[in-house]
Every structure is written in C-alpha cells, then in structure tokens.
C-alpha positions as CSV (number, residue, x, y, z in Angstrom):
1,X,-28.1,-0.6,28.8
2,X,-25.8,-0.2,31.7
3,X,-25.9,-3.7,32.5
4,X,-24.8,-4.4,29.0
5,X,-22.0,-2.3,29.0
6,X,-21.0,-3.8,32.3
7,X,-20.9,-7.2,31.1
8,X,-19.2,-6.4,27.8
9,X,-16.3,-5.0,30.4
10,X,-16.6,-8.5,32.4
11,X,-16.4,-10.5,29.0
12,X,-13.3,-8.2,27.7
13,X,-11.3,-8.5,31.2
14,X,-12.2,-12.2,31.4
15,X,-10.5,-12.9,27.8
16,X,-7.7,-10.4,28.4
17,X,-7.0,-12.5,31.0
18,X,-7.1,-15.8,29.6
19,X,-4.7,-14.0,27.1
20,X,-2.4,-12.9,29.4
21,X,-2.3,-16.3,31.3
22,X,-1.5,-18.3,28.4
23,X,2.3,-17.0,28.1
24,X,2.8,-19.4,31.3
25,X,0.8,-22.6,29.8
26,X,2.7,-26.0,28.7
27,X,5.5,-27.8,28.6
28,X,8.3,-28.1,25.9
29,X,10.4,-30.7,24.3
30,X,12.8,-30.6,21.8
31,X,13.3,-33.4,19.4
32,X,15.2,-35.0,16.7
33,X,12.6,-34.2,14.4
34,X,11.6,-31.0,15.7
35,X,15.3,-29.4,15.2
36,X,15.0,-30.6,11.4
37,X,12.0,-29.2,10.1
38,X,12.8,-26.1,12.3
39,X,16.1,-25.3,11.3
40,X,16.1,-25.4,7.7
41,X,19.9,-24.6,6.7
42,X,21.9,-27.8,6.2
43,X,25.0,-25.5,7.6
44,X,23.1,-24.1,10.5
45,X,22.2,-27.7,10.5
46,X,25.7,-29.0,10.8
47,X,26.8,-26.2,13.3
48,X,24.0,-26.6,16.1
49,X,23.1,-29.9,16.4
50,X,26.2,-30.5,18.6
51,X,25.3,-28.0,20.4
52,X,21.2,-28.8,21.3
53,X,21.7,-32.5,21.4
54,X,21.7,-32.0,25.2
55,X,18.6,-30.0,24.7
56,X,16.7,-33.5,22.8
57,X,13.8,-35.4,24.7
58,X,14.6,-33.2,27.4
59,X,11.1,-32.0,29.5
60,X,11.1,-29.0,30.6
61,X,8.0,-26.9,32.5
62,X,9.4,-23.6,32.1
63,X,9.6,-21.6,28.7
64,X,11.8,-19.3,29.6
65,X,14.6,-22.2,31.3
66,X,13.6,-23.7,27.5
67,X,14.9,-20.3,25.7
68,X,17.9,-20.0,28.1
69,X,19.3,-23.3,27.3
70,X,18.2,-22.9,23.2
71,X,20.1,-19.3,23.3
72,X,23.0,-20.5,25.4
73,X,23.7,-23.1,23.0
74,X,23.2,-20.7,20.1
75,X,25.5,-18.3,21.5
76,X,28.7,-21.2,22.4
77,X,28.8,-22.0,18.3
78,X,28.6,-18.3,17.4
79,X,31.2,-17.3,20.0
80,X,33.8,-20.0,18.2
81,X,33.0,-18.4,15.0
82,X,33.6,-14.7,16.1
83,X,36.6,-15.4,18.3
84,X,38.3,-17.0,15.0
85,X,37.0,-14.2,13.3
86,X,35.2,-16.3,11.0
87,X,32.2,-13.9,10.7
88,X,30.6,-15.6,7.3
89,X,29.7,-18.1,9.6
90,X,28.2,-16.8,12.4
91,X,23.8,-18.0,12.5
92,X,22.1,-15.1,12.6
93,X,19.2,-16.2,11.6
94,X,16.5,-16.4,14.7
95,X,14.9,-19.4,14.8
96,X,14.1,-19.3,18.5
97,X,10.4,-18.3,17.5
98,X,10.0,-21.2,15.6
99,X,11.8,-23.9,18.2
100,X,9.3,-22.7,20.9
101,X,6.3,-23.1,19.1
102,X,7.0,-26.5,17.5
103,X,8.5,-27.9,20.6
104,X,5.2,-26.5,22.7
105,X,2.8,-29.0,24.2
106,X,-0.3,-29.2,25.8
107,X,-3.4,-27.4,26.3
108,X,-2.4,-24.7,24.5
109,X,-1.9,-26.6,21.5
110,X,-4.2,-29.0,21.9
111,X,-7.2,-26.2,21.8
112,X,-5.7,-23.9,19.6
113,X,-9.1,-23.1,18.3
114,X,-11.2,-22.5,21.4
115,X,-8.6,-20.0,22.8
116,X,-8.5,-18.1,19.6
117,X,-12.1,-17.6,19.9
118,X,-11.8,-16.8,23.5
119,X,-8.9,-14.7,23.1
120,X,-9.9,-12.6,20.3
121,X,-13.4,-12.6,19.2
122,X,-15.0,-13.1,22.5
123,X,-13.0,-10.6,23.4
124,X,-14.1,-8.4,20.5
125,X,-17.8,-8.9,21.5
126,X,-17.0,-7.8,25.0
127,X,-15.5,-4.5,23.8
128,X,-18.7,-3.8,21.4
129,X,-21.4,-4.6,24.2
130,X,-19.0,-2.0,25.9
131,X,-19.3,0.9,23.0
132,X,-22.1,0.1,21.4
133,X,-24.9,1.1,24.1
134,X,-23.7,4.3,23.9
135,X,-26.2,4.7,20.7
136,X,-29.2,4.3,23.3
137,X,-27.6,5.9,26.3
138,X,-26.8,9.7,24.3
139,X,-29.0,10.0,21.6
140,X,-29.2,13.7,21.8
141,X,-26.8,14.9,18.6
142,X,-23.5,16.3,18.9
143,X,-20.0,14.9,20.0
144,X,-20.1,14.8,23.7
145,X,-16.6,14.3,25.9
146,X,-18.3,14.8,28.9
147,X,-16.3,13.8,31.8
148,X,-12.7,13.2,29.7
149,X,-10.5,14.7,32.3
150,X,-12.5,12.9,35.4
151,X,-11.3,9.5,34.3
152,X,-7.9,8.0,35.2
153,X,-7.7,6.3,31.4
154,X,-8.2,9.7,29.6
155,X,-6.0,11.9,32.5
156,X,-3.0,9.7,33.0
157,X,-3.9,8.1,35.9
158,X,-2.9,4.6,37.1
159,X,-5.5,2.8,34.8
160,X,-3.5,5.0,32.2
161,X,0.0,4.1,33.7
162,X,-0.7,0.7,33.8
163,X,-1.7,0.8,29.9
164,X,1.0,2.6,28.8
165,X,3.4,0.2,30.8
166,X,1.8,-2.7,28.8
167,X,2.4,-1.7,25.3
168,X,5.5,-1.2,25.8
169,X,6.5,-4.2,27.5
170,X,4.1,-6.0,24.3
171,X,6.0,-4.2,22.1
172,X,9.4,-5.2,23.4
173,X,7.9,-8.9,23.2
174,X,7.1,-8.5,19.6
175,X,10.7,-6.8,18.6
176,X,13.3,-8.0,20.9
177,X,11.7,-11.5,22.7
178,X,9.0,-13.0,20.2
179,X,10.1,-16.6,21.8
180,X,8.6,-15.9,24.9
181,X,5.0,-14.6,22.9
182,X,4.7,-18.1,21.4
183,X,2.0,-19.6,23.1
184,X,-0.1,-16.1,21.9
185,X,1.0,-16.8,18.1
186,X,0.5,-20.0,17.4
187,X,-3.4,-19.6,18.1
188,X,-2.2,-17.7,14.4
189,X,-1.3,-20.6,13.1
190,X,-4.3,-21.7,10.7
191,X,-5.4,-18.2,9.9
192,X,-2.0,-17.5,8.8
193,X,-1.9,-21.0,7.1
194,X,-5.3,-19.8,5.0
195,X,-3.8,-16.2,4.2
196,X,-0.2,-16.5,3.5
197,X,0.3,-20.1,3.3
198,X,2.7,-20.3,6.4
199,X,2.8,-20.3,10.0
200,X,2.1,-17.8,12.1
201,X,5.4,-15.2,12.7
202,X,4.6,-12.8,15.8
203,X,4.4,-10.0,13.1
204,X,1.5,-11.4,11.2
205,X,-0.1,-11.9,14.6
206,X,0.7,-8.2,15.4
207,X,-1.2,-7.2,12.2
208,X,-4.0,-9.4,13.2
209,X,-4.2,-7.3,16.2
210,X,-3.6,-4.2,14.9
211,X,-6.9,-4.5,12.6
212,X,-9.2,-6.0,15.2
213,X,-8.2,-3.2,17.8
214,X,-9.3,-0.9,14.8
215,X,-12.2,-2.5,13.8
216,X,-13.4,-2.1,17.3
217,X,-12.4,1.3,17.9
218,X,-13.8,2.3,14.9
219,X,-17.1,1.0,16.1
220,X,-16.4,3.4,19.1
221,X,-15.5,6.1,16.6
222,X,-18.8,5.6,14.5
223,X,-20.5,6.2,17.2
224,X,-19.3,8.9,19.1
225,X,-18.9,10.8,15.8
226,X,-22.0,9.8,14.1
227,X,-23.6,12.4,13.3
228,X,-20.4,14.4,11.1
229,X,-20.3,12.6,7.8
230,X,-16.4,14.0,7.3
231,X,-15.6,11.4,10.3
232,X,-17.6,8.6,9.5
233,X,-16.2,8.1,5.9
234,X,-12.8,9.3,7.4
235,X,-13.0,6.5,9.8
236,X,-13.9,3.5,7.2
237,X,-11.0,4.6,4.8
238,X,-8.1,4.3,7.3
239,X,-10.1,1.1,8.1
240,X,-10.1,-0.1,4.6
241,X,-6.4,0.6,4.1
242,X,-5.2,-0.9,6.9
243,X,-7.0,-4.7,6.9
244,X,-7.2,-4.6,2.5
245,X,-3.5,-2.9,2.1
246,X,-1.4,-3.6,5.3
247,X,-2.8,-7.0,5.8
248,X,-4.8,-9.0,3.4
249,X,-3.1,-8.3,0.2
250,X,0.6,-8.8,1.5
251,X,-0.5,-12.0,2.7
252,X,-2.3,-13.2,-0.3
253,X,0.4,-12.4,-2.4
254,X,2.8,-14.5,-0.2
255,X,0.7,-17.7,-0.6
256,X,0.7,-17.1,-4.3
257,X,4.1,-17.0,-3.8
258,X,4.9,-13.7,-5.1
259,X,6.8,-10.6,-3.4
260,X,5.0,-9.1,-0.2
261,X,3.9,-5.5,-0.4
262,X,2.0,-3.3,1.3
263,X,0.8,-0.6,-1.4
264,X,0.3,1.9,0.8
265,X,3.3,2.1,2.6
266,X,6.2,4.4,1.4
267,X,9.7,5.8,2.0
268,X,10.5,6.9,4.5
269,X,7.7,5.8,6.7
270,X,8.9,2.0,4.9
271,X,12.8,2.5,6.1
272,X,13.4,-0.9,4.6
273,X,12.0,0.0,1.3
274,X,15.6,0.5,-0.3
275,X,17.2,-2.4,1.7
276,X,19.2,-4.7,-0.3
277,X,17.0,-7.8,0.4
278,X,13.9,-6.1,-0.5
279,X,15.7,-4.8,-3.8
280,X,16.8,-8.3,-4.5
281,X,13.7,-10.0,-3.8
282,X,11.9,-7.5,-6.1
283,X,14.3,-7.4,-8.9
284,X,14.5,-11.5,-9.0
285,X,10.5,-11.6,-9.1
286,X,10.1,-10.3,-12.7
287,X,8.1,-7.8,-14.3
288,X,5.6,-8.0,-11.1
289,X,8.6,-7.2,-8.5
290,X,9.8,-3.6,-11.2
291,X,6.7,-2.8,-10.7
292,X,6.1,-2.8,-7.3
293,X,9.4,-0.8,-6.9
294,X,8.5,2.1,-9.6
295,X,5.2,1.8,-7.5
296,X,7.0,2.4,-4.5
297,X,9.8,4.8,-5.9
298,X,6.6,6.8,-7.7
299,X,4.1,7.3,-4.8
300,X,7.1,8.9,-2.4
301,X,8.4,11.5,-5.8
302,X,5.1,12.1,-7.5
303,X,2.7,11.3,-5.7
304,X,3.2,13.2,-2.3
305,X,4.0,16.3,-4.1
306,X,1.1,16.3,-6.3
307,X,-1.8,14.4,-3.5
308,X,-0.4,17.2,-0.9
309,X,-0.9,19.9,-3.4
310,X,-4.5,19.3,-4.2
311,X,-5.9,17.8,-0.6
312,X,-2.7,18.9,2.0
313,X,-1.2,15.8,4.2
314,X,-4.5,14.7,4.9
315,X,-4.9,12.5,1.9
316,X,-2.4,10.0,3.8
317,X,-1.8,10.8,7.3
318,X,-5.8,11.0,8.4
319,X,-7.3,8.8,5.3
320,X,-4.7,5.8,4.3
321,X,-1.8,5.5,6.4
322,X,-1.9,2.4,9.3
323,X,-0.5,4.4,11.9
324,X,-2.2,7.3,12.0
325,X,-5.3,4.8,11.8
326,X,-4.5,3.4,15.3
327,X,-4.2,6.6,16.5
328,X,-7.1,8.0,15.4
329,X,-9.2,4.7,17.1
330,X,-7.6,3.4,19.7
331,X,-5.7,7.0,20.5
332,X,-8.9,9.1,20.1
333,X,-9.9,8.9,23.9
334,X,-6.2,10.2,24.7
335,X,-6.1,13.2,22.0
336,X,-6.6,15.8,24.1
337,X,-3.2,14.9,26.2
338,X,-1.3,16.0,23.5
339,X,0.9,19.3,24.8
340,X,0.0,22.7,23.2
341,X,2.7,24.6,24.4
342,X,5.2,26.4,22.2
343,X,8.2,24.6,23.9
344,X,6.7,21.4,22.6
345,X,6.1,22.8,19.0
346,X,9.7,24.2,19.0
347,X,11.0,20.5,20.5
348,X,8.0,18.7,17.4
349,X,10.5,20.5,14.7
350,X,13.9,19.6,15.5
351,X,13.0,16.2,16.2
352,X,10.9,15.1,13.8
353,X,12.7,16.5,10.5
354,X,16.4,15.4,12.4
355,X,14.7,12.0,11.8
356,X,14.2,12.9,8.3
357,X,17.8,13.6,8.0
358,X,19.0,10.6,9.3
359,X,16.2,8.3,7.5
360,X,18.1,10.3,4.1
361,X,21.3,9.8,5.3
362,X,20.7,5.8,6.4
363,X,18.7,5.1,2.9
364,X,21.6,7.0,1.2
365,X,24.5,4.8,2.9
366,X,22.4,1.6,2.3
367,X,22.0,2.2,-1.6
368,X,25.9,3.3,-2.1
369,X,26.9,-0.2,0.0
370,X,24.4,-1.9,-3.0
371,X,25.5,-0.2,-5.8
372,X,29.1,-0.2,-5.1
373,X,29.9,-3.2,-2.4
374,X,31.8,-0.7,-0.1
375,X,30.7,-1.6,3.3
376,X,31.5,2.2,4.2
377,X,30.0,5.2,3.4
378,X,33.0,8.2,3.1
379,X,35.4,5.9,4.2
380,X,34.3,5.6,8.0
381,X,30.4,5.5,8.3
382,X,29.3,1.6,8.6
383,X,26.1,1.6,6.7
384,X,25.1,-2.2,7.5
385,X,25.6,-0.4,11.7
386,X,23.6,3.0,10.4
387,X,20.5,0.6,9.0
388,X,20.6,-1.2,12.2
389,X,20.8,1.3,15.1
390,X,17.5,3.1,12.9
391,X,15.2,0.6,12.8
392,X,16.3,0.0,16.9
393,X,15.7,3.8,17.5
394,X,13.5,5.1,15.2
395,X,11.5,1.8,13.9
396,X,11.3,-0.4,17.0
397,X,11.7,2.3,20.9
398,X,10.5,5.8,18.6
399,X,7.6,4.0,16.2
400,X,6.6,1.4,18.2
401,X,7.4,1.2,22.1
402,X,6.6,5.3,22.6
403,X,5.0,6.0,19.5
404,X,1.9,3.5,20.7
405,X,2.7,3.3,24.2
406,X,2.7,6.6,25.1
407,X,-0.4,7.4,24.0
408,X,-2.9,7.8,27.3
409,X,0.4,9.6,28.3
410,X,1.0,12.3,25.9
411,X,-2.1,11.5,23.5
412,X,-2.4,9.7,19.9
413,X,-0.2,11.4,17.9
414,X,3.2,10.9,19.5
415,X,4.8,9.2,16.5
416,X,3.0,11.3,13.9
417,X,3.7,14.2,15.9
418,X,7.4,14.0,17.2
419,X,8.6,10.8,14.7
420,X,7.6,10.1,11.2
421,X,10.3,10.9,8.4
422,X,7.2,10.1,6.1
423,X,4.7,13.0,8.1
424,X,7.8,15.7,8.2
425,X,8.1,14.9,4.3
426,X,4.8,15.7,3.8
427,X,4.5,18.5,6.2
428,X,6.9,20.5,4.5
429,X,5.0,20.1,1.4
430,X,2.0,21.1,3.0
431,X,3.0,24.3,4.5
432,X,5.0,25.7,1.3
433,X,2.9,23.8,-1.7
434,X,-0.6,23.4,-1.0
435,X,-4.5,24.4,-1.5
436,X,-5.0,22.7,1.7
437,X,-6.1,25.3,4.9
438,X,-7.9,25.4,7.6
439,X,-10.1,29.0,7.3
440,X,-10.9,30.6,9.9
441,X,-13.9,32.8,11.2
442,X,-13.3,35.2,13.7
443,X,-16.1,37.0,14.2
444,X,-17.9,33.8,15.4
445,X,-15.2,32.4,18.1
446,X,-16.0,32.2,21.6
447,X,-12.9,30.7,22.9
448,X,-14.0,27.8,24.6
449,X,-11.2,26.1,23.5
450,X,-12.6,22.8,22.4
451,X,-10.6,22.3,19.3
452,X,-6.9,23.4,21.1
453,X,-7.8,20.6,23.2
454,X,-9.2,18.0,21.2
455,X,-5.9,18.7,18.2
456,X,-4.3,15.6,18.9
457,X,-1.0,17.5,16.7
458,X,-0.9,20.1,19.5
459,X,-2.0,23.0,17.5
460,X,-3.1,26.1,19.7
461,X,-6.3,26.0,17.3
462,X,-7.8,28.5,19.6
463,X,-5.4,31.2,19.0
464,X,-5.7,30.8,14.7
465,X,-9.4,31.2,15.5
466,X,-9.4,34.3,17.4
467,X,-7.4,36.3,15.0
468,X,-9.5,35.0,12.5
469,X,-6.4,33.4,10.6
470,X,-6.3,30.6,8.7
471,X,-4.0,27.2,9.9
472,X,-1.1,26.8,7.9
473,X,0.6,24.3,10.0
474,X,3.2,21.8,8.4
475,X,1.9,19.2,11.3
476,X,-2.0,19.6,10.8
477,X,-3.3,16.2,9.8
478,X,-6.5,17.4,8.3
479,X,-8.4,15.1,10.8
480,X,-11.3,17.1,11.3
481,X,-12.1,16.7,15.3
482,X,-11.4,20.6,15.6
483,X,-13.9,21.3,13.2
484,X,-16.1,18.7,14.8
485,X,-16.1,19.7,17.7
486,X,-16.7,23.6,17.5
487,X,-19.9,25.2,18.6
488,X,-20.3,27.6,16.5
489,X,-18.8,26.4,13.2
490,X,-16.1,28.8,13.1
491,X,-13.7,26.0,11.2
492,X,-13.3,24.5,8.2
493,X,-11.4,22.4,6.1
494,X,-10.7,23.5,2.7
495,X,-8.9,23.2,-0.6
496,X,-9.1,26.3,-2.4
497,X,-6.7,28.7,-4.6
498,X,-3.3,28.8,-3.4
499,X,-3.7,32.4,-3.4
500,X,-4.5,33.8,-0.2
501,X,-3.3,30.9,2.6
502,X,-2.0,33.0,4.5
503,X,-4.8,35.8,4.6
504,X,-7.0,36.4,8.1
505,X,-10.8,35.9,7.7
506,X,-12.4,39.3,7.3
507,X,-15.7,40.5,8.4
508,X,-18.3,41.7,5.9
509,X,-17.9,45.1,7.1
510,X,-14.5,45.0,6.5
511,X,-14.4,43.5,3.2
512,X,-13.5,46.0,0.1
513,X,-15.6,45.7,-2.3
C-alpha cells in the first residue's frame, strides 16, 4: 500500500508539472482574421485595428512580449480617448484572454485533448492512489491526526510556504492576468463548448478546478471521517451543491441561452447580485429572469432568518455554500492552524461585520445610481468607484488571494472566519434567533483539547466544555469535527427549544427535580 501511495505522489507531481510547464509552450500570431472573430464590436473594431496592424503575421516565441505589444497598443487608443476626455469611448472591454488563445499555436493546441487528460484526470488518479490506501493502512476506527504538527504541510513549514505562495500567485493569474493562463484554459475549450456552448473563459476553468479539487478531497474526507455518519453526508452535500448548483446548472442554462445563476449563492456573499448588469440581464429575460431575482432577493430576507432559526448557520456555511466546501476538503488538513486566542476573536468581529457594512453600503450606492442615474451617492461618494475598489478588496485579495491562500498558513476558514458579509449575516442570526447550540457535558471533559484545536472558526471549544456550557457562538459553523473528534462524547450538536441556550449542562445530582 505504501508503494501505491508513493506512486499516486509520483503521478500527481509529474502532471502538476506538465501543468505548470505548459504556461511557457507555443508560439503566437496574430492575424487578419483572428482580430475579427476576436474582437467583436464594430467600434472597438474601427478603433484598434490601427493600432494591432503592426502586431499582424508577426511571430512571436514569447507570450508575454505577445501581451506587451497587444496591451501597449490597447493602451495608445485609450490614452487618445481619455486625454480628450472622451470617456464613452474608451474599450474596456478585455479581450486580451481571447487574442492569446486564438492567436496560440502549436503543441499545445494541437493536443488539446491529451494534456487535459494528463493535466487533470491523470492527475486526479495520482491524488486518489495517494488517499485512498489509507482505508487499508488504518483500519482500526476513529479519526486519527496522528503526526499533524510533525509535517511541514500541516505546521507552516516550507512545503506549506511554498503552497500558500502558489495560490496566490494562481489567484492573481485568474483575477488580474488571465492572458498569461491561456495555454491552461483552452485545454477548457470543448468541455466548456459541451456545457455552456462557448469557449473556455479562465473562470469556467476555475470552477472546473474548484470541483475536481473537491471531489478529491472529499475522497480524502470520506475516508478519514468514515466512520461519523454526520461527516460523510455533510461531505456529499457541499459536494452536491457546488458541481449541480455553482457549476453545472449555470452553464446549462447559458447554452440554452437563458440568464446564468447559481441558486445557491446569495447577497451578500454574491456582491454583484444587485449590479445593474445583472438586473438588466434578468429583467430583459422574462418571467424566467423575475424569478430568479425574487429567488435571489427571497433566500437572503426569508430564508436565512427562518433556515438559521430552525438548524443555526450550519444549513449554509457547512452543508451548501462553495466556499466553505473548499475549505472543509482541501482546508481540512490545515484546520487546526486556525488561532484561538481572544485577540484574534476580538480582531474576527470588527472585521468581518465592517465588511458587512461596507458590502450594505456598496449594494446601497449601486441601487440608488440604478434607480435614480446619479452617479453619486450624497453628493460625493462615487458608487461605480465604491463597487469597484470591493470586489478588488473584498472579492478578489480578501475572498480569493488570502481567503484560499492562506489556508496551510492560518487554517481553512480564513474567509469564513475574518471575511464573509454573507457568514456575519448569518452569525448574527444565529447567536440572537436560533434553536441551534452546541450542548455541553461537563462532567465528562478531560481537557485534552482536541476540539479547540481541530475548530477551524477558532473557538476555545475546550473552555465551553469545561464549564459545562453550551456554544453560542455567532461564528460556529455547525461543522461537526469538534464533536468528532472528542473522546469521550462530551459534544453535541443540537436543535432544541429556544429556551435555555444559554444554560450550563448540569449534573444529575444537581438537577432539581
């Protein structure tokens, strides 16, 4: 079994390599042709062409000389238009994505197909001959995490460093650079031509990945936590959700033409929900597009009152939502990095409902400029600026660069934890309107302090357990791993009477009967 587990490694390190290698493969030439079916606009048309005709028929060896000369050109037309002021004008469309990949030629091209396999299904396999001898290797029952703070990928060292370094450089990629991630995308191309009816854009490979990192992890998660039911169902809904809701269905629906929605996804944790091209593009699709925005205006008013109420933030933040998903596969080996200390709690609440605030105050400014027209929200806040420097911030360095990358630094639940608008929403639901608690027994606590340091949300479980109280915490998550990984069974999840949350656990003896 060992030697399985070594090769799976081999396969998965080969194929990450071949990945990683592709980004410097091919050659790229611009045509007449190409710049047509590329850049689609007639005006942006008219405006460029002078511009990239010295780009035509030229051959070039290095992509990034290629996007140099594409954005210089891009940049001398827009400049004319902003120094006369003529802002209308100005292309702001990016169709850099789209020039690379069409222009690309070459081996990567030319074996689209082989290097998808290699790339993400052989590399798939790899990772499960990795997990999967586990089954063989520990058969004894019980969640073990023998070892966790012995290996450099689970206790920040360099292995750790070096992972963290690379999601966030991917990330950046996919937000700020996706021309220079071309050669990785269009190995998307006739998957996303099946789906969605399109090509490949680097977010649709991004959710590609995002459900095959999942669907290995939670083979990993099945696994480790095999024998605790609560887990192993836990683990296929956020599975479900995230490759039927987040992926399959928005695609389907935009090869049948109709507006793209992921049902699962709400305000806030969707800033965009209330942008005016989303409005638009709903509103103009019929009957189908009101409903999908009283679905999405119901499930943030109604539904997160009344879900919270009956089964606490659990129902969405540990069963259905996409990022917690991630975090509770691919972040589970780094949960116990998360910090426990009451600075960090005191740091968790300012921050996270301060990005509550401004999600409310950027939504707000964005429906008074559609409503109204004013570009300005009280006469001096640029709401078109507001959107923009949020989904920088918040959606693209907070969400996505540390919210992901950080996790074998500071463990799985960074975003949840210190970010979401949507999490502090339902956190303050939780800990004021609920039946949701974790109770506590006392009496049977020997402080080894297994679920403090397993709580991915930084909850001092330990300390709740002792005193025998129950956990009332606006950040809890529901996910269960304290629970699971307690000795004696002194936790458990519950949904009783409201009645009594905030009451200790008390022994038989000093019970009044």
């Amino acid at each position: 079994m060992k030697i399985i587990r070594k090769l799976g490694l081999a396969i998965f390190l080969f194929c990450l390599g071949v990945f990683i290698s592709l980004l410097g493969v091919g050659r790229y030439k611009l045509t007449e042709q190409i710049f047509q079916t590329t850049i689609t606009d007639a005006t942006h048309q008219a405006e460029l062409r002078p511009a990239l005709s010295v780009m035509f028929n030229k051959d070039y060896s290095s992509k990034t000389a290629f996007i140099q000369d594409y954005k210089q050109a891009l940049n001398s037309v827009n400049n004319k238009f902003k120094a006369k002021q003529e802002w209308d004008k100005v292309i702001n469309t990016d169709y850099s994505l789209a020039i690379v990949k069409h222009s690309l030629e070459g081996f990567v091209k030319d074996h689209a197909t082989l290097l998808f396999f290699i790339c993400f299904i052989l590399s798939a396999l790899g990772g499960l001959m990795f997990m999967i001898p586990a089954l063989f290797l520990d058969p004894v029952p019980g969640i073990k995490n023998n070892g966790i703070f012995k290996t450099g990928i689970t206790n920040r060292g360099i292995v750790a460093i070096i992972f963290s370094i690379s999601l966030i450089v991917f990330y950046i990629f996919i937000y700020e650079a996706p021309a220079y991630i071309a050669n990785w995308v269009i190995l998307m191309d006739p998957l996303s031509q099946t789906l969605s009816g399109s090509e490949a854009s680097q977010w649709f490979m991004y959710g590609f990945l995002y459900c095959l990192v999942m669907t290995v992890m939670s083979v990993r998660m099945y696994i480790k936590y095999r024998h605790n039911n609560y887990q192993l169902v836990r683990t296929t809904s956020v599975l479900f959700f995230q490759i039927a809701f987040a992926f399959l269905i928005p695609n389907i629906l935009s090869k049948l033409q109709l507006p793209s929605m992921d049902f699962k996804n709400m305000w806030p944790l969707d800033y965009s929900f209330f942008f005016d091209y989303r409005i638009n593009n709903l509103i103009s699709s019929g009957m189908l597009g009101y409903w999908m925005l009283g679905w999405g205006i119901f499930l943030f008013v109604v539904g997160v009152p009344v879900m919270v109420y009956f089964f606490g933030k659990r129902w969405y933040c540990s069963w259905v939502c996409g990022c917690g998903g991630l975090a509770e596969t691919l972040g589970d080996p780094f949960r116990q990095l998360s910090d426990k200390s009451i600075k960090a709690w005191k740091y968790e609440r300012v921050i996270v409902h301060s990005i509550l605030v401004f999600a409310i105050v950027m939504t707000a400014g964005v429906l008074y400029t559609f409503f109204t027209g004013a570009a300005q929200l009280l006469g001096f806040i640029d709401t078109y600026k507001l959107r923009e420097t949020y989904g920088f911030l918040i959606g693209f360095i907070f969400a996505g660069a540390i919210g992901t990358g950080f996790y074998p630094v500071m463990g799985s639940r960074v975003w949840c934890r210190f970010g979401c608008p949507l999490a502090a929403y339902l956190g303050i639901v939780q800990r004021f309107k609920s039946r949701f608690r974790i109770t506590t027994n006392g009496g049977q606590c020997i402080s080894c302090g297994n679920c403090s340091t397993y709580c991915e949300m930084g909850i001092d479980v330990r300390a709740y357990a002792q005193k025998g109280e129950n956990i009332i915490r606006a950040s809890c998550v529901g996910c269960g791993v304290c629970a699971a990984v307690c000795p004696r069974g002194v936790l458990k999840l519950e949904n009783l009477a409201e009645e009594g949350r905030f009451d200790a656990y008390l022994r038989p003896e000093e019970q009044e009967y």
